[in-house]
Biopython code that builds the backbone (N, CA, C, O; Angstrom):
import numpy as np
from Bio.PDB.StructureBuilder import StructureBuilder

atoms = [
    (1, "UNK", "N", (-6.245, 16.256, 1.596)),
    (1, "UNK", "CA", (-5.593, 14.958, 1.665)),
    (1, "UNK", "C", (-6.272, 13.999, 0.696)),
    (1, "UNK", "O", (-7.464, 13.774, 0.487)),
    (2, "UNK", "N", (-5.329, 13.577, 0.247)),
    (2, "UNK", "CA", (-5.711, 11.755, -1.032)),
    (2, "UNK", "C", (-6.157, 11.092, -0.122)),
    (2, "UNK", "O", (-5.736, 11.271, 1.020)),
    (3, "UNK", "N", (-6.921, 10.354, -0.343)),
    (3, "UNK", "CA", (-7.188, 8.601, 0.018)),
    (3, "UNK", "C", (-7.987, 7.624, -1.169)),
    (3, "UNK", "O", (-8.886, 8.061, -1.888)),
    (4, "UNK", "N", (-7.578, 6.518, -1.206)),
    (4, "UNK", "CA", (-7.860, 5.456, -1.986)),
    (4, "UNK", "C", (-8.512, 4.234, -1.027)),
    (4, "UNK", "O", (-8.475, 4.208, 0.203)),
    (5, "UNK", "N", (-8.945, 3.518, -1.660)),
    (5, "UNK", "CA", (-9.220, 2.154, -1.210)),
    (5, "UNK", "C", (-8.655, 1.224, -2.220)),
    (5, "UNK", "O", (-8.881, 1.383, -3.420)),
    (6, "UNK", "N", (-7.768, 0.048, -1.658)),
    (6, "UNK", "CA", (-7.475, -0.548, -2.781)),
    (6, "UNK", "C", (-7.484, -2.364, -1.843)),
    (6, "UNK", "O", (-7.058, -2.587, -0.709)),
    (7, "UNK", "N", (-8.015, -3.205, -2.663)),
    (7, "UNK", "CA", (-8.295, -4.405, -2.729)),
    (7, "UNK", "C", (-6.677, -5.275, -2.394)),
    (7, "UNK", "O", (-5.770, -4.600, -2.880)),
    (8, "UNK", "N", (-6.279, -6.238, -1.879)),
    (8, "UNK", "CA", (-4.918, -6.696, -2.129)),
    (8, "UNK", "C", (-5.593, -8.302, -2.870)),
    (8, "UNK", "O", (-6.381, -9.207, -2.597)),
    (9, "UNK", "N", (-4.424, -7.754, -4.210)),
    (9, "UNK", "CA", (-4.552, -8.957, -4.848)),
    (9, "UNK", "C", (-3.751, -10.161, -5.125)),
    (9, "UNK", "O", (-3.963, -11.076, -5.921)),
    (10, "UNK", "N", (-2.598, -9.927, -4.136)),
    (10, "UNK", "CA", (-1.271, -10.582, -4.364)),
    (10, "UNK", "C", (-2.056, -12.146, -3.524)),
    (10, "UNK", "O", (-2.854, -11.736, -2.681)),
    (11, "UNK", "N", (-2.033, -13.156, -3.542)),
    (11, "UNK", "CA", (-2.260, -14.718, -2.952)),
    (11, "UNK", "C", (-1.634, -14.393, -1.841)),
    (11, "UNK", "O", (-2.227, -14.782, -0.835)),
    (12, "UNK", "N", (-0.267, -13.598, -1.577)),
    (12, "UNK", "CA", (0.157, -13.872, -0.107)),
    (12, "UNK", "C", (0.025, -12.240, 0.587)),
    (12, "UNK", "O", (0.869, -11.491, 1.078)),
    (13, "UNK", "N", (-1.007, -12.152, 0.429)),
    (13, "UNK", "CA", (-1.165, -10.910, 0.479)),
    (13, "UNK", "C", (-0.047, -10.031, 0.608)),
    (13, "UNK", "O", (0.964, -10.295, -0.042)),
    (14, "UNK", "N", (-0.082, -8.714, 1.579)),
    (14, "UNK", "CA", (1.553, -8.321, 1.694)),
    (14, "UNK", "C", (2.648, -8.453, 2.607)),
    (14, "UNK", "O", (2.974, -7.822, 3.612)),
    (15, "UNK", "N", (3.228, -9.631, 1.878)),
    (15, "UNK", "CA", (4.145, -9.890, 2.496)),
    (15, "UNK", "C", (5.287, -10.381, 2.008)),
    (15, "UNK", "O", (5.121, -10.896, 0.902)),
    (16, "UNK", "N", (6.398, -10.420, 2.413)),
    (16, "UNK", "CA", (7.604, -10.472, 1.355)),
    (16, "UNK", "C", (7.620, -9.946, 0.032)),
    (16, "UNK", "O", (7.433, -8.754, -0.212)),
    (17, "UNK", "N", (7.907, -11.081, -1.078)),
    (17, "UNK", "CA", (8.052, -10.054, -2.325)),
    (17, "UNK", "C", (7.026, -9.245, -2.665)),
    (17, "UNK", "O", (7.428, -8.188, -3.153)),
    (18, "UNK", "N", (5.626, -9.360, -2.577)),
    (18, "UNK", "CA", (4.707, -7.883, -2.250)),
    (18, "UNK", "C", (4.768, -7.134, -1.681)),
    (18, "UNK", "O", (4.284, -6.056, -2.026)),
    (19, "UNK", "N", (5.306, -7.276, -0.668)),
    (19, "UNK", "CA", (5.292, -5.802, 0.404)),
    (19, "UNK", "C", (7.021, -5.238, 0.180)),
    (19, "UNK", "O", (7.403, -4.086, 0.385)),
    (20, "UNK", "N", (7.675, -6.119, -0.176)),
    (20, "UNK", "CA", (9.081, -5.284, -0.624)),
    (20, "UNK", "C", (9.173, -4.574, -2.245)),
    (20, "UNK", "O", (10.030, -3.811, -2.690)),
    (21, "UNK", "N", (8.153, -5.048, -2.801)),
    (21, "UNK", "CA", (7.449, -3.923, -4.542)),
    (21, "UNK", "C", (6.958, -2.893, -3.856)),
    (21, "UNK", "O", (7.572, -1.845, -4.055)),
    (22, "UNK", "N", (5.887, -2.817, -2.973)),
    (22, "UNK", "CA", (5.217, -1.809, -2.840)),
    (22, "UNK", "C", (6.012, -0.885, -2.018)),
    (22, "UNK", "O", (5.907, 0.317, -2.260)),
    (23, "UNK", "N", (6.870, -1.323, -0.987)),
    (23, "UNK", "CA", (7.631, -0.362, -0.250)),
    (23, "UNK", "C", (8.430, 0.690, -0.884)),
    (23, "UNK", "O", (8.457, 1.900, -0.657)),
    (24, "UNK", "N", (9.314, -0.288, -2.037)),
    (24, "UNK", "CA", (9.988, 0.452, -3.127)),
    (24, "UNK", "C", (9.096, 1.653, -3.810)),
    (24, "UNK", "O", (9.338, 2.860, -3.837)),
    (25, "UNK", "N", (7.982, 0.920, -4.356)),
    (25, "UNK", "CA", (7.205, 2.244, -4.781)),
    (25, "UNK", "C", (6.654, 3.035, -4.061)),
    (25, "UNK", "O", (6.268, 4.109, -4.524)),
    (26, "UNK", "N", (6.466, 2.694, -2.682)),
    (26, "UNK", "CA", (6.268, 4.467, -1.775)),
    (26, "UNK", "C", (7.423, 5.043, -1.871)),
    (26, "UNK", "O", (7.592, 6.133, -2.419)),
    (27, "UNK", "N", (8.232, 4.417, -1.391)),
    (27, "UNK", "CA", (9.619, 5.495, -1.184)),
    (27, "UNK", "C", (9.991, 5.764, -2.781)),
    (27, "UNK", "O", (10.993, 6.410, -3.085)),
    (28, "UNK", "N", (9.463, 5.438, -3.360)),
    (28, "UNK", "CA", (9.891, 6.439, -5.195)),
    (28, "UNK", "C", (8.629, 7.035, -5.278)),
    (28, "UNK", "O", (8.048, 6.742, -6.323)),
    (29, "UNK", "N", (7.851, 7.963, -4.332)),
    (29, "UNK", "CA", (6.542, 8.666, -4.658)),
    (29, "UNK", "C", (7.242, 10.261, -3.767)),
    (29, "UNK", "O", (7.908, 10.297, -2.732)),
    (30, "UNK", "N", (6.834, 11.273, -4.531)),
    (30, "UNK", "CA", (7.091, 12.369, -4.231)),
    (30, "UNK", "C", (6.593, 12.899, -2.655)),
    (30, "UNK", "O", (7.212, 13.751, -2.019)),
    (31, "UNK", "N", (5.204, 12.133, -2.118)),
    (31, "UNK", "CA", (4.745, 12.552, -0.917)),
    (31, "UNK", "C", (4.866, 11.231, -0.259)),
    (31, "UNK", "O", (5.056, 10.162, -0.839)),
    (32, "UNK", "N", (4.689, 11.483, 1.455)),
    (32, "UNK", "CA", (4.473, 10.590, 2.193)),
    (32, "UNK", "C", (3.228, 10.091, 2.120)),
    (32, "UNK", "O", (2.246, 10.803, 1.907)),
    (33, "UNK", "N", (3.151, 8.114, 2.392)),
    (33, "UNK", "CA", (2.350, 7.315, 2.251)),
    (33, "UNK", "C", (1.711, 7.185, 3.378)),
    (33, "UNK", "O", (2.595, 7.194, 4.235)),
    (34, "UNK", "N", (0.470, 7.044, 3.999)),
    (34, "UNK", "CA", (0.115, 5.988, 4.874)),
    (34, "UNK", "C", (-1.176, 4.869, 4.509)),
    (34, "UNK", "O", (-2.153, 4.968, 3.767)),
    (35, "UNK", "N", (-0.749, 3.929, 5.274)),
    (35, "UNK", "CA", (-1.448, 2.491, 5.136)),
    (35, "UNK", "C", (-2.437, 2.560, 6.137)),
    (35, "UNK", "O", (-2.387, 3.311, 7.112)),
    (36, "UNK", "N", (-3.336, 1.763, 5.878)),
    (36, "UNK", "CA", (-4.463, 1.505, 7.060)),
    (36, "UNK", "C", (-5.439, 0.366, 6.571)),
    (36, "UNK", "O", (-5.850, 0.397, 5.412)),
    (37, "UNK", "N", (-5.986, -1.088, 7.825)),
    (37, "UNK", "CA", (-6.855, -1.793, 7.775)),
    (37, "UNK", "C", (-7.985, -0.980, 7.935)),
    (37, "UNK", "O", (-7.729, 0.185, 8.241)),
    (38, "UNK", "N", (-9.191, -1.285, 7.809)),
    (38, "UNK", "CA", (-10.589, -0.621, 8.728)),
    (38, "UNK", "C", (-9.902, -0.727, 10.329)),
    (38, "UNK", "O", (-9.002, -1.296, 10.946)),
    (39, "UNK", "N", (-10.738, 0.007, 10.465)),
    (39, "UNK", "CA", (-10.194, -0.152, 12.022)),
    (39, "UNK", "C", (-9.262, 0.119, 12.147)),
    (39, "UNK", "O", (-9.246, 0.322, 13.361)),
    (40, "UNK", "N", (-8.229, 0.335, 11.774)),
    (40, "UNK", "CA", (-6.572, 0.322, 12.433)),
    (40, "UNK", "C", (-6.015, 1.602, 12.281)),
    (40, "UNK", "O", (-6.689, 2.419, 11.655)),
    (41, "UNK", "N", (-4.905, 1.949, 12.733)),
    (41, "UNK", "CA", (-4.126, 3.128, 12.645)),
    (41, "UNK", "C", (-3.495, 3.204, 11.605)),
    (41, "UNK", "O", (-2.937, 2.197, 11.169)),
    (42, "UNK", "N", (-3.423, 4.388, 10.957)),
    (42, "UNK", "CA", (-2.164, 4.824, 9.711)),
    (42, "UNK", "C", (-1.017, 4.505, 9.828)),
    (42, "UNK", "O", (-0.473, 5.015, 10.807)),
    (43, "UNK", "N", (-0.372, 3.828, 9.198)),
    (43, "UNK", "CA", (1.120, 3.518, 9.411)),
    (43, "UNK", "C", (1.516, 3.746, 8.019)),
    (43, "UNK", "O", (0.925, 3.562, 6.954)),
    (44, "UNK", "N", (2.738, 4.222, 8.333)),
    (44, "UNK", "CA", (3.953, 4.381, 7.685)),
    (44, "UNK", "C", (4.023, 3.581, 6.416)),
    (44, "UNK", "O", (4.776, 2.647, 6.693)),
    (45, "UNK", "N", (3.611, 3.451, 5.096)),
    (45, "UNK", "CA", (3.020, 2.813, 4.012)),
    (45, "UNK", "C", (5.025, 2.041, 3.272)),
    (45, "UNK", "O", (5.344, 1.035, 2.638)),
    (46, "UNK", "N", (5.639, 2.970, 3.727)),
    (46, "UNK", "CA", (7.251, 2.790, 3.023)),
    (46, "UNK", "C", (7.656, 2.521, 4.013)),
    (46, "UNK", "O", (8.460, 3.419, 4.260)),
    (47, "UNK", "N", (7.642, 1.351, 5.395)),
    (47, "UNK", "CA", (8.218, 0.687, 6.244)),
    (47, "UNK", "C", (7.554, -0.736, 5.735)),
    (47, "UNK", "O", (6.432, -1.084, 5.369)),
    (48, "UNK", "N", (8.571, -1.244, 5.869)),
    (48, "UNK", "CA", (8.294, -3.001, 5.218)),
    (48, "UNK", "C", (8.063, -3.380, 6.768)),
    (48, "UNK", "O", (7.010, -4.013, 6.848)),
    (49, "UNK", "N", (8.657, -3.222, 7.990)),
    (49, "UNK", "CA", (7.824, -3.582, 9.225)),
    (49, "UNK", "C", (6.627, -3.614, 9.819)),
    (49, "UNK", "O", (6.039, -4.427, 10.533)),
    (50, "UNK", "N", (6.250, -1.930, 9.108)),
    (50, "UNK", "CA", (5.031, -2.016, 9.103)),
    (50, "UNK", "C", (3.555, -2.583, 8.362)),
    (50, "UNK", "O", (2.427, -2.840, 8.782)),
    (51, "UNK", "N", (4.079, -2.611, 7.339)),
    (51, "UNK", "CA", (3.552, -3.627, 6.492)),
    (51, "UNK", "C", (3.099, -5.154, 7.068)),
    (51, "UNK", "O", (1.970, -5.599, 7.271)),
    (52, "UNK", "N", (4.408, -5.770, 7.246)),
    (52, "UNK", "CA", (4.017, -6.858, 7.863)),
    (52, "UNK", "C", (3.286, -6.960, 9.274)),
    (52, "UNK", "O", (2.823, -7.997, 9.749)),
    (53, "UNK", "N", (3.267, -5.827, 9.799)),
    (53, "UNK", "CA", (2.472, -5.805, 11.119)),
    (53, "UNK", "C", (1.292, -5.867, 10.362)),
    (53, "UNK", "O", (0.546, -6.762, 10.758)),
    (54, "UNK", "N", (0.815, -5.147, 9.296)),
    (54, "UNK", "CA", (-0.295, -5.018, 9.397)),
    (54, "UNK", "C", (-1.620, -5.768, 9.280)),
    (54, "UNK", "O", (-2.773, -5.528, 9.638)),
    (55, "UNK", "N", (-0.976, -6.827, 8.604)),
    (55, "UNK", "CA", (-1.687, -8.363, 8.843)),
    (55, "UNK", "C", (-3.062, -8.487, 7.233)),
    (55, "UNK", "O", (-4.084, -9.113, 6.951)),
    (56, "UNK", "N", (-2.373, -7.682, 6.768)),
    (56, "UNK", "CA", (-3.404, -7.743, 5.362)),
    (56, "UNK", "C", (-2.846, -8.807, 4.270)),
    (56, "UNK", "O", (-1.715, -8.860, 3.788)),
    (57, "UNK", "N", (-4.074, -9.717, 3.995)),
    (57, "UNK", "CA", (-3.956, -10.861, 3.922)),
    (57, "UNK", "C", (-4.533, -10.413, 1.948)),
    (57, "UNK", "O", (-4.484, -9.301, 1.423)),
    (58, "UNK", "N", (-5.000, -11.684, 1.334)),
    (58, "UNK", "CA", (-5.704, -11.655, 0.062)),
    (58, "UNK", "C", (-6.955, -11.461, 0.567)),
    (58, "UNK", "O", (-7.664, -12.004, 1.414)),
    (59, "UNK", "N", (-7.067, -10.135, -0.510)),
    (59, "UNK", "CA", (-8.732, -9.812, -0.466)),
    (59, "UNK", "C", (-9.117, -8.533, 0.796)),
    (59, "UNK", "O", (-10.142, -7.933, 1.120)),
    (60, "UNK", "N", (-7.706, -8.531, 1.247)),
    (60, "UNK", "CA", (-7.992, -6.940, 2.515)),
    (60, "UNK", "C", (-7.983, -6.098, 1.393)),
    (60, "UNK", "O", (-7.474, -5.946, 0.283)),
    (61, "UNK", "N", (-9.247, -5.339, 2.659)),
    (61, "UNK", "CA", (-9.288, -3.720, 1.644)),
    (61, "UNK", "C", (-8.469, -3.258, 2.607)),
    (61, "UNK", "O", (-8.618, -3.571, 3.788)),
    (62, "UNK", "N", (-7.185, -2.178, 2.021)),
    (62, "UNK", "CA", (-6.488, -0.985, 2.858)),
    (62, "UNK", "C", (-6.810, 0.180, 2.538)),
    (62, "UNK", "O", (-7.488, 0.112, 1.513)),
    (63, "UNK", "N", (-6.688, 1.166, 2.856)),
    (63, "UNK", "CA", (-6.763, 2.736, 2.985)),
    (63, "UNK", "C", (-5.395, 3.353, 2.869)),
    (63, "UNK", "O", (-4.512, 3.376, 3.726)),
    (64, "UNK", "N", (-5.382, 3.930, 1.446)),
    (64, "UNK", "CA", (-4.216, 4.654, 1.276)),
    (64, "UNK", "C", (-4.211, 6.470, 1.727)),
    (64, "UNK", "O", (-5.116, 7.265, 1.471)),
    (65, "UNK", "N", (-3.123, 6.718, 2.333)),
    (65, "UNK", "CA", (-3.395, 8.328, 2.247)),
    (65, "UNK", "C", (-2.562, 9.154, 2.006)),
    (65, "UNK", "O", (-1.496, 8.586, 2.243)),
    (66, "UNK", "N", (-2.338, 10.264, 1.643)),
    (66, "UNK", "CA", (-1.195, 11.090, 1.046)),
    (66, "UNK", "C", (-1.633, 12.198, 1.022)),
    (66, "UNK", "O", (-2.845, 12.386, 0.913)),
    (67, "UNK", "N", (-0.685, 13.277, 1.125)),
    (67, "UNK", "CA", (-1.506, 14.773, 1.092)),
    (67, "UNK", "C", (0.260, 15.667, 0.434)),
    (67, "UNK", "O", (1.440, 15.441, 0.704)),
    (68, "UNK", "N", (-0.333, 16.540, -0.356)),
    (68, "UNK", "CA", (0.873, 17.420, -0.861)),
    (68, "UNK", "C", (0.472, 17.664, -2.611)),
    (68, "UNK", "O", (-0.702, 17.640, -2.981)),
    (69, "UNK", "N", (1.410, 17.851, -3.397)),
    (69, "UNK", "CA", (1.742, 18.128, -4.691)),
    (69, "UNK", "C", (1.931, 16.768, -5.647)),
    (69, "UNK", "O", (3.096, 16.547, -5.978)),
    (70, "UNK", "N", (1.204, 16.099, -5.989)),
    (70, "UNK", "CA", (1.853, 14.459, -6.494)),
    (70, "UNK", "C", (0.582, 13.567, -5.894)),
    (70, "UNK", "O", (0.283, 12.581, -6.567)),
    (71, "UNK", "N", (-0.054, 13.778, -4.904)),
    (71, "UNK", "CA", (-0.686, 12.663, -3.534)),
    (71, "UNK", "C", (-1.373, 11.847, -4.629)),
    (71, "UNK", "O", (-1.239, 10.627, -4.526)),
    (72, "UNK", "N", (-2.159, 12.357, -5.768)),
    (72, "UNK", "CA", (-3.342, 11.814, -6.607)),
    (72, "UNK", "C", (-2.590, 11.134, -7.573)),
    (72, "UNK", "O", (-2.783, 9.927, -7.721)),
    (73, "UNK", "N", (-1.963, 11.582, -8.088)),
    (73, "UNK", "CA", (-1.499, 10.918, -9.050)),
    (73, "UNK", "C", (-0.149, 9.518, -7.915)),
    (73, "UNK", "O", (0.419, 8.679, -8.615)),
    (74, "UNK", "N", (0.010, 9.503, -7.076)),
    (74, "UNK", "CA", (1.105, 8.806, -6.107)),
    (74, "UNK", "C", (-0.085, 7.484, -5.637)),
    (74, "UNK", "O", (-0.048, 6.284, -5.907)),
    (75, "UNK", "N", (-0.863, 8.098, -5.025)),
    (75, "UNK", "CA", (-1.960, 6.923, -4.529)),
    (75, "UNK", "C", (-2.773, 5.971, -5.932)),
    (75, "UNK", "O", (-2.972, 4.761, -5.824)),
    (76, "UNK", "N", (-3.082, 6.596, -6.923)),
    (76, "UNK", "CA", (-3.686, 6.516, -8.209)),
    (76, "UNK", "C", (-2.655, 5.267, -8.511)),
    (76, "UNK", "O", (-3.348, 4.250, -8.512)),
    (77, "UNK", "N", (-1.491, 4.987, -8.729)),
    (77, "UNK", "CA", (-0.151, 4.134, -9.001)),
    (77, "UNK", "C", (-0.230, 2.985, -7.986)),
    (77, "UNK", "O", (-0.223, 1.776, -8.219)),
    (78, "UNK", "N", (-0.306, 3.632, -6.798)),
    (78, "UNK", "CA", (0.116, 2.297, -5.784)),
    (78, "UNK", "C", (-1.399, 1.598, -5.725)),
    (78, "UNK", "O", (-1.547, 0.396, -5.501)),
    (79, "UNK", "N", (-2.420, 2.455, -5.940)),
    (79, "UNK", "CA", (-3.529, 1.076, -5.711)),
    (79, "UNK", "C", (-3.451, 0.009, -7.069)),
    (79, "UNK", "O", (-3.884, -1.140, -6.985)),
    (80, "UNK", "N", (-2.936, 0.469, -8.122)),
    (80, "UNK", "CA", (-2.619, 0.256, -9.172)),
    (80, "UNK", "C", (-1.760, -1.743, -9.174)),
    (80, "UNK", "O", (-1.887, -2.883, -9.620)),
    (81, "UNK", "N", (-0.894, -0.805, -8.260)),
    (81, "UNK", "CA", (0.490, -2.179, -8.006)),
    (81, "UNK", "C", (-0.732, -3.304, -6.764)),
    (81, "UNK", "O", (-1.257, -4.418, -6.751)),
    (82, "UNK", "N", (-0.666, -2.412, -6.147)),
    (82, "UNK", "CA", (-1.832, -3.239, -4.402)),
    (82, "UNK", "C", (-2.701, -4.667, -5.402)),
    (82, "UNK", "O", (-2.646, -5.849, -5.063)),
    (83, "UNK", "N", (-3.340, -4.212, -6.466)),
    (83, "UNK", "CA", (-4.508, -4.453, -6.779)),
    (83, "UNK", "C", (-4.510, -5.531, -8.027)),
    (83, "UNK", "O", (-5.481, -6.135, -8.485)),
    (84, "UNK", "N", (-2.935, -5.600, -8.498)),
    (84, "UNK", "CA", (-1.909, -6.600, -9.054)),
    (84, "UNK", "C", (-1.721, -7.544, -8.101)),
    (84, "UNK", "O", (-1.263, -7.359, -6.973)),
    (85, "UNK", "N", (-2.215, -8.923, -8.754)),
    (85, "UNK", "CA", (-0.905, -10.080, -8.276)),
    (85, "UNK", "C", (0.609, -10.045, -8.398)),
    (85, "UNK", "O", (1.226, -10.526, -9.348)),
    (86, "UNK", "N", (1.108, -9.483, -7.438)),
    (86, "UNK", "CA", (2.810, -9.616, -7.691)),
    (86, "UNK", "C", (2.900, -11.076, -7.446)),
    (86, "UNK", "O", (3.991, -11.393, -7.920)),
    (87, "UNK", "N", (2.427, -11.951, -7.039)),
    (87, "UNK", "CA", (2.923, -13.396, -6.647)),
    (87, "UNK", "C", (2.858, -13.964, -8.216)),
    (87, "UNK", "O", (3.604, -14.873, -8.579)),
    (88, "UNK", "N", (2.211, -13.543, -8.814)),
    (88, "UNK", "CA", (2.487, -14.280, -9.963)),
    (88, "UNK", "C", (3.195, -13.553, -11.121)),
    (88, "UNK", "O", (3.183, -14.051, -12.247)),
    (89, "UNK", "N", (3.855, -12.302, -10.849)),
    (89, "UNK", "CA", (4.840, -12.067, -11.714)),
    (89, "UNK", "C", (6.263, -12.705, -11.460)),
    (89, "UNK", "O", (7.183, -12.497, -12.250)),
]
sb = StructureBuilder()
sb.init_structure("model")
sb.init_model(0)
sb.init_chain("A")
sb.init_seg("    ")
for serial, (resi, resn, name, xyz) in enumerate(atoms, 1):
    if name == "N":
        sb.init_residue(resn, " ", resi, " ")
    sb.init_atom(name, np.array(xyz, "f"), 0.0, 1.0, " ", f" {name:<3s}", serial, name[0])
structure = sb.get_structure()
């Protein structure tokens, strides 16, 4: 199994137009995503519900994970986007 750590760099962290970029780009990744605070449970990385449950603000570290054919190069991308200000594109 992949895992990453990636920083959130968006000002509103993820939520709305950040967390609806990044959702898009799990669900265009060949393997399944999951999300995670410290502490918290894996969730579903391509649910925008879950996302917003997850309460990651500017400056949370999350835990990406993925496992299959793609996972490295899939997680490698999204910490990529995470670790971007989308608020200011």
């Amino acid at each position: 199994m992949a895992e990453r750590q990636a920083t959130i760099a968006s000002s509103s962290g993820l939520h709305a137009r950040p967390a609806k970029l990044f959702v898009q780009a799990v669900q265009s990744q060949p393997v399944s995503v999951t999300i995670a605070v410290d502490g918290g449970p894996d969730l579903n990385a391509g649910s925008i519900l879950s996302l917003m449950g997850l309460g990651a603000s500017h400056g949370t570290v999350v835990t990406l994970k993925a496992e299959g054919d793609g996972a490295d190069a899939a997680l490698d991308e999204l910490v990529a986007l995470l670790e971007t200000d989308l608020d200011a594109q």
